[in-house]
Backbone as a ProteinNet text record, in pm:
[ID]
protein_1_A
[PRIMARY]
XXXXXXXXXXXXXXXXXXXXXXXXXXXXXXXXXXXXXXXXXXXXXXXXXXXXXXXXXXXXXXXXXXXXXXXXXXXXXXXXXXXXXXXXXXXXXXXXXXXXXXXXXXXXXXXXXXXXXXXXXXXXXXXXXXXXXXXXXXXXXXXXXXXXXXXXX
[TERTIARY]
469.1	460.6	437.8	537.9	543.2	371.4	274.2	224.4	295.9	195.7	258.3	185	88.7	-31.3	58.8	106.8	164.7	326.7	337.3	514.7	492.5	378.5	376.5	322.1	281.4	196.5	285	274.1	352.7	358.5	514.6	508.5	419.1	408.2	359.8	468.1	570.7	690.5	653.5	654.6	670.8	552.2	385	287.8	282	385.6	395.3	517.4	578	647.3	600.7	463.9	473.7	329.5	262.4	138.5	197.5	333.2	441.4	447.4	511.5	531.1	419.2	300.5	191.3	72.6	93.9	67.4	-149.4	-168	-334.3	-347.9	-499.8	-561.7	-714	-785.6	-935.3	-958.2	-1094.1	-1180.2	-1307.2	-1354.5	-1526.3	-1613.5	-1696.7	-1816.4	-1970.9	-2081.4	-2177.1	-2270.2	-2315.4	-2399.4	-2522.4	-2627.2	-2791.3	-2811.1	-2799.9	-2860.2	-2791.5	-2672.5	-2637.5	-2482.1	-2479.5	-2415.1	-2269.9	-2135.1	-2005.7	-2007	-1936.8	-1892.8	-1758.9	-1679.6	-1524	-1474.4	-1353.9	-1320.1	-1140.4	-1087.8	-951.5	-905.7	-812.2	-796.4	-606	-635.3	-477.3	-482.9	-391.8	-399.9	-283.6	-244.1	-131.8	-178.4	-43.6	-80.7	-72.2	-158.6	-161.1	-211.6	-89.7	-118.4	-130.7	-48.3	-60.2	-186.5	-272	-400.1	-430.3	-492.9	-500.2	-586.5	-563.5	-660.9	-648.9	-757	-768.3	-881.1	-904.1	-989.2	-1078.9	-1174.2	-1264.2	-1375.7	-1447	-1555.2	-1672.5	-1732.1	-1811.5	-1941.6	-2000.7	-2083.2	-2076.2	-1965.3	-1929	-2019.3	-2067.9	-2129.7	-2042.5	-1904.1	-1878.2	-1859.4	-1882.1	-1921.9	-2088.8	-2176.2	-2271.1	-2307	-2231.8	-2240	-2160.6	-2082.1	-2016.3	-2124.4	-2199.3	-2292.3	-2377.1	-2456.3	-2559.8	-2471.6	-2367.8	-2318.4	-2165.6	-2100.6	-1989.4	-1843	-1908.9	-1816.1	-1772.2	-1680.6	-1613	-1482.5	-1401.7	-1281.5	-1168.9	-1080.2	-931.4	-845.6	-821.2	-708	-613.9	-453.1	-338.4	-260.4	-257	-160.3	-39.4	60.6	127.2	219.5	224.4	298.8	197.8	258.9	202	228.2	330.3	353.7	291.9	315.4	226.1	332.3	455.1	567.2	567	525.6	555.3	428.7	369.3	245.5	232.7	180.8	190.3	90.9	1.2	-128.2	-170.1	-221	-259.7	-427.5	-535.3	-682.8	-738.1	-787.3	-857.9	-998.5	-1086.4	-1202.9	-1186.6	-1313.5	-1283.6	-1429.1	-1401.5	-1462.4	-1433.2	-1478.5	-1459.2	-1473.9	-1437.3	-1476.5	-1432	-1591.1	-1540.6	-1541.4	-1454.1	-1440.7	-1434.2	-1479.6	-1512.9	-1434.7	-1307.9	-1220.2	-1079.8	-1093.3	-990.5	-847.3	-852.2	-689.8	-643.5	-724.6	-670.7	-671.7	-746	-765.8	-641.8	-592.2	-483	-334	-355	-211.8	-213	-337.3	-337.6	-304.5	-359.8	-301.6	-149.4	-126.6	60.8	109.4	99.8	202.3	144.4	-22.1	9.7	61	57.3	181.2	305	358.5	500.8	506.3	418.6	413.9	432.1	301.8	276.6	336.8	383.9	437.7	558.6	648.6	752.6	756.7	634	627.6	620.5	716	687.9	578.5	559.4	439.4	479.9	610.5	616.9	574.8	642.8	552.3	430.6	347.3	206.6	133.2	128.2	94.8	-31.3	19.4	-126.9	-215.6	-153.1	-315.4	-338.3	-310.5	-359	-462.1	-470	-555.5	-700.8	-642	-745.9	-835.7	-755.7	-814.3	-882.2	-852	-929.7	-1087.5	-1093.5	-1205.9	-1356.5	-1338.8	-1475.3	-1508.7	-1378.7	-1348.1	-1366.6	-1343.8	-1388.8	-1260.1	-1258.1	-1141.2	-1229.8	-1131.9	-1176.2	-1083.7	-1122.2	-1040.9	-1061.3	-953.1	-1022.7	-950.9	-1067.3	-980	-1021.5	-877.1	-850.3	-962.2	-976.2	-1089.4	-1002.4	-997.4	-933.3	-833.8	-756.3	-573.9	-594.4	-580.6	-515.9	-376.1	-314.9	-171.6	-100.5	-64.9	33	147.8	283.6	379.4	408.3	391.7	439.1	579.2	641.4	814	859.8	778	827	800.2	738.3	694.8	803.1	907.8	991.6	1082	1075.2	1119.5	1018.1	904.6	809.7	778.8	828.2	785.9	938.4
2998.2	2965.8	2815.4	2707.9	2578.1	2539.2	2439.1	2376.5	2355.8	2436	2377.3	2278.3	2262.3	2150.6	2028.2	1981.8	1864.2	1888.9	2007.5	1938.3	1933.7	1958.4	1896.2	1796.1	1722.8	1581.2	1489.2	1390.5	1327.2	1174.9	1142.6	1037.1	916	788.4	677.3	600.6	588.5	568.5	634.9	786.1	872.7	811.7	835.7	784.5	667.9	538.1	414.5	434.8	500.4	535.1	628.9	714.7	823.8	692.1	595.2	526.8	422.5	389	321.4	342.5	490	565.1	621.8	646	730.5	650.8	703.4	618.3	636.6	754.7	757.9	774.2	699	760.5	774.6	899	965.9	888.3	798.4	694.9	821.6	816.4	892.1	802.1	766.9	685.9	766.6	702.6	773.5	743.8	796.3	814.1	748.7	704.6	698.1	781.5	902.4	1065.4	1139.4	1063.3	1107.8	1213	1235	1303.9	1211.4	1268.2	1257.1	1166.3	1015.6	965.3	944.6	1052.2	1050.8	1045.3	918.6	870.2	851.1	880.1	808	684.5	610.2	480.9	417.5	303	299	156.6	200.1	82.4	46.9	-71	-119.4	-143.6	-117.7	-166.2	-348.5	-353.9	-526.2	-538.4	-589.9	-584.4	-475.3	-397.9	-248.3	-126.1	-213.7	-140.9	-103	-14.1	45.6	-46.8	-125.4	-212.8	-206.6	-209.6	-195.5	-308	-335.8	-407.7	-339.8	-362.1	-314.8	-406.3	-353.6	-434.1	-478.8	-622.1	-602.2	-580.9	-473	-454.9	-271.6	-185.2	-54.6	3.8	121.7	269.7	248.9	249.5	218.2	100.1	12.5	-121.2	-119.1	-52.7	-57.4	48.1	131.9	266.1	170.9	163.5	44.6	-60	-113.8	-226.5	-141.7	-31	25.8	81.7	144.2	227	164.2	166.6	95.4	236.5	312.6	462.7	556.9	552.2	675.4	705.5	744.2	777.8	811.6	849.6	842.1	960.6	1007.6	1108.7	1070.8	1068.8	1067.2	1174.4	1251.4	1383.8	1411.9	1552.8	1560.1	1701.9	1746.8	1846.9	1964.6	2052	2153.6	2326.2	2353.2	2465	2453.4	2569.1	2520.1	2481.2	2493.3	2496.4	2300.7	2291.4	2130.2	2059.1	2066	2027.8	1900.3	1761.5	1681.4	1569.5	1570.3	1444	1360.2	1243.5	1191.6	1165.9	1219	1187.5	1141.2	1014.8	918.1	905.3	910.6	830.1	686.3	623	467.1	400.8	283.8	202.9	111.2	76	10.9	-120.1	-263.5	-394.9	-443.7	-488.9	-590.4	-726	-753.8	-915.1	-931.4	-1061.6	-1166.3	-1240.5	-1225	-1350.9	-1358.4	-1385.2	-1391.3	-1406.8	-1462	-1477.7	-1328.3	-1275.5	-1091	-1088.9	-1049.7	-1020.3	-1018.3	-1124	-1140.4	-1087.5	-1116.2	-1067	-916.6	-825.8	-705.7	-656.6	-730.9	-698.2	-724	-857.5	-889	-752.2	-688.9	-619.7	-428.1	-437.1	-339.8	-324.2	-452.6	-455.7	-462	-494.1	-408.2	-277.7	-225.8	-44.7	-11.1	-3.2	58.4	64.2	-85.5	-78.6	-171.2	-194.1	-297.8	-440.2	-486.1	-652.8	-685.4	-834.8	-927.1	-1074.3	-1125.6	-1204.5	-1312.9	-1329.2	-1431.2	-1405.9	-1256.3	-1232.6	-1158.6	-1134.9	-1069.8	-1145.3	-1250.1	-1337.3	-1421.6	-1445.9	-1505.6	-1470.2	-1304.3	-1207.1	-1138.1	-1128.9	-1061.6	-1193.1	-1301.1	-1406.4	-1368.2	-1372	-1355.7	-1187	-1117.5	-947.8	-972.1	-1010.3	-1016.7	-1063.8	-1118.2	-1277.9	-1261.5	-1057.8	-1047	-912.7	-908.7	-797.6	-861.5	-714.6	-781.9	-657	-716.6	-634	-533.8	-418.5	-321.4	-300.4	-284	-318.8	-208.5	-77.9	57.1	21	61.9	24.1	167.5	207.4	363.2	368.7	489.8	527.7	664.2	738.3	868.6	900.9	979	1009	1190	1267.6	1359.8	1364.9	1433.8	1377.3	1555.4	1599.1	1742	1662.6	1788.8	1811.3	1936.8	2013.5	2122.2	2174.8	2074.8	2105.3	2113.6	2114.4	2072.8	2220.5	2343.6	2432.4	2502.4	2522.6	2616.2	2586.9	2459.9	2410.2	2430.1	2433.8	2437.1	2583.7	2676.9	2860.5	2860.3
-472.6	-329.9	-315.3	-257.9	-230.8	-136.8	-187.3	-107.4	27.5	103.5	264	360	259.2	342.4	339.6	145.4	69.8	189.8	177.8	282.2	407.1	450.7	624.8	640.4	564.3	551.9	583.4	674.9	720.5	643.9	607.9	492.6	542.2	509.2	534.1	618.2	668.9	683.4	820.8	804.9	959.8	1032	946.4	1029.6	1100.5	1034.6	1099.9	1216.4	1199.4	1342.5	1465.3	1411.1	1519.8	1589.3	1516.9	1558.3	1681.7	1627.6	1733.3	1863.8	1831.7	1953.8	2049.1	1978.5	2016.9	2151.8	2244.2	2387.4	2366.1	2291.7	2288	2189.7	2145.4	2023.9	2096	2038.2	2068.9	1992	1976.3	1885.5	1888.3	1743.8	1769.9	1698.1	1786.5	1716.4	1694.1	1645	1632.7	1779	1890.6	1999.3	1936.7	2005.5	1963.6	1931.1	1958.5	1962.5	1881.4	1776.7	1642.2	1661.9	1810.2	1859.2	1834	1826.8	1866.9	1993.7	1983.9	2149.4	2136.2	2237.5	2189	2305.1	2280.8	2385.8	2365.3	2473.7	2443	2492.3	2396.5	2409.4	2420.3	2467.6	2474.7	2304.2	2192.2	2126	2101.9	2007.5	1928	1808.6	1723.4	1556.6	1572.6	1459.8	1471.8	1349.9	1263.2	1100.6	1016.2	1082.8	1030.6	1061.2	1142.5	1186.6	1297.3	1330.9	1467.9	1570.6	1667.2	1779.3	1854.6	1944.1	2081	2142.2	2265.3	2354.8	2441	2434.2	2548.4	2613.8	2670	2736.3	2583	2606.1	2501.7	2562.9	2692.8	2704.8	2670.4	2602.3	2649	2521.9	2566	2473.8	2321.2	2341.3	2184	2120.3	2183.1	2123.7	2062.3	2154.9	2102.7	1963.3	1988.4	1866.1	1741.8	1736.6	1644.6	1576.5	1654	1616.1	1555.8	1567.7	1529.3	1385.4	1382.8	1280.3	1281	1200.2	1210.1	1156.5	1144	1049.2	1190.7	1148.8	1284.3	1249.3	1347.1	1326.3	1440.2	1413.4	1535.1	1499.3	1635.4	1577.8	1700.5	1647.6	1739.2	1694.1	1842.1	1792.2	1907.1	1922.4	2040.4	1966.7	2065.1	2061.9	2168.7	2198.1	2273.9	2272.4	2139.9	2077.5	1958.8	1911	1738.7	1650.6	1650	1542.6	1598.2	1667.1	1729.4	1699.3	1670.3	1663.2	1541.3	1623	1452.7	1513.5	1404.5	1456.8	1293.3	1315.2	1219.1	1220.1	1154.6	1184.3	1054.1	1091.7	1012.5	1002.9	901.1	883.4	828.8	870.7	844.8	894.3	903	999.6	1093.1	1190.5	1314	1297	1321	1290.3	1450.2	1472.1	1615.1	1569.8	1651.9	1620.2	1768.4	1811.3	1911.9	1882.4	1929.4	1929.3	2034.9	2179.6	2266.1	2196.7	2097.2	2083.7	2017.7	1923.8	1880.2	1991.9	2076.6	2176.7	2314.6	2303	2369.8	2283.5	2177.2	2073.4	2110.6	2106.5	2112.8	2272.4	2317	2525.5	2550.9	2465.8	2453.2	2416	2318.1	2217.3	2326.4	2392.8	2525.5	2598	2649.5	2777.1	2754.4	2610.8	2577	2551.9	2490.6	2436.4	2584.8	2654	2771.4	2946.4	2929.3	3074.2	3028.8	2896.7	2898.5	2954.3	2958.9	2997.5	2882.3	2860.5	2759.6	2789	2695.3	2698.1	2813.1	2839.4	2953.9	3076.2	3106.3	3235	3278.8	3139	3158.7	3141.9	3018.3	2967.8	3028	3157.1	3275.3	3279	3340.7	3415.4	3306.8	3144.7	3064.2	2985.2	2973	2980.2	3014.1	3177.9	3260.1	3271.9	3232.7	3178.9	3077.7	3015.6	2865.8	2868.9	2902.5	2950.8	2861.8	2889.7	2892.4	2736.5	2707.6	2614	2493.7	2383.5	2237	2174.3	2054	1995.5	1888.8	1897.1	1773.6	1694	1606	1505.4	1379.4	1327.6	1271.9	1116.3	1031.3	912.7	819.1	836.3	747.3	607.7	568.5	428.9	391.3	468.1	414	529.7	501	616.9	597.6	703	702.7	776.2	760.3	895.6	879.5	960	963.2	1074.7	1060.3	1119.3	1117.5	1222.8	1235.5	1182.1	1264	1264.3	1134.1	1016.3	869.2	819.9	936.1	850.1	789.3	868.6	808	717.2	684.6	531.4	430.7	458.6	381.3	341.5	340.7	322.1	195.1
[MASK]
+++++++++++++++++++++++++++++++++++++++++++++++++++++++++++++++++++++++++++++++++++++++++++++++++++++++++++++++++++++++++++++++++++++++++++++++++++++++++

């Protein structure tokens, strides 16, 4: 009987295309209270890594500072034969630095609404102002694809 975990695992190749395409990722950080803080986020790859911007006064900026270990899952489908997500442990790295900061809002406002840096470029400046970048750096990968099952039996 063929491994069906090993043939639905999605190559390194597919995961960098479905992270492309993929409009959310859920971030989970650690709460004060030890508890799960899971949130969804809009990001872009930037250097092959998952980033995003937020406020640097927000709940997971501060869970980050206290603990820096969490993780992301991006998934989609809504049958089960369709079903394909990639979920990561890792850690989180903020960096304080407007210009990621702006590279990562540039390359949003192409994913998300098709503006290029000429004409977002201003008021994404001025969005930024007050944000800090996150920045997730993979430790372990699970990844499925449904649609691979019936090659896989």
């Amino acid at each position: 009987m063929p491994n069906v975990r090993a043939a639905i695992k999605l190559s390194d190749e597919e995961q960098r295309q479905f992270f492309e395409t993929a409009k959310t990722v859920i971030m989970a950080t650690h709460n004060h209270d030890g508890y799960p803080h899971l949130v969804p986020m809009w990001f872009s790859m930037i250097d092959g890594l998952v980033s995003m911007h937020t406020y640097k006064t927000s709940q997971k900026v501060l869970n980050i500072q206290r603990d820096p270990r969490g993780s992301i899952l991006i998934e989609d489908g809504t049958e089960y034969d369709k079903l394909r997500g990639v979920f990561i442990r890792g850690r989180f790295e903020l960096i304080d630095d407007q210009e990621l900061c702006y590279r990562i809002a540039v390359a949003s406002a192409r994913k998300y609404n098709g503006l290029d840096e000429e004409t977002a470029g201003p008021a994404l400046r001025h969005y930024i102002r007050k944000r800090i970048a996150l920045v997730f750096h993979p430790e372990k990968t699970s990844s499925w694809d449904h649609r691979k099952i019936g090659s896989a039996r």
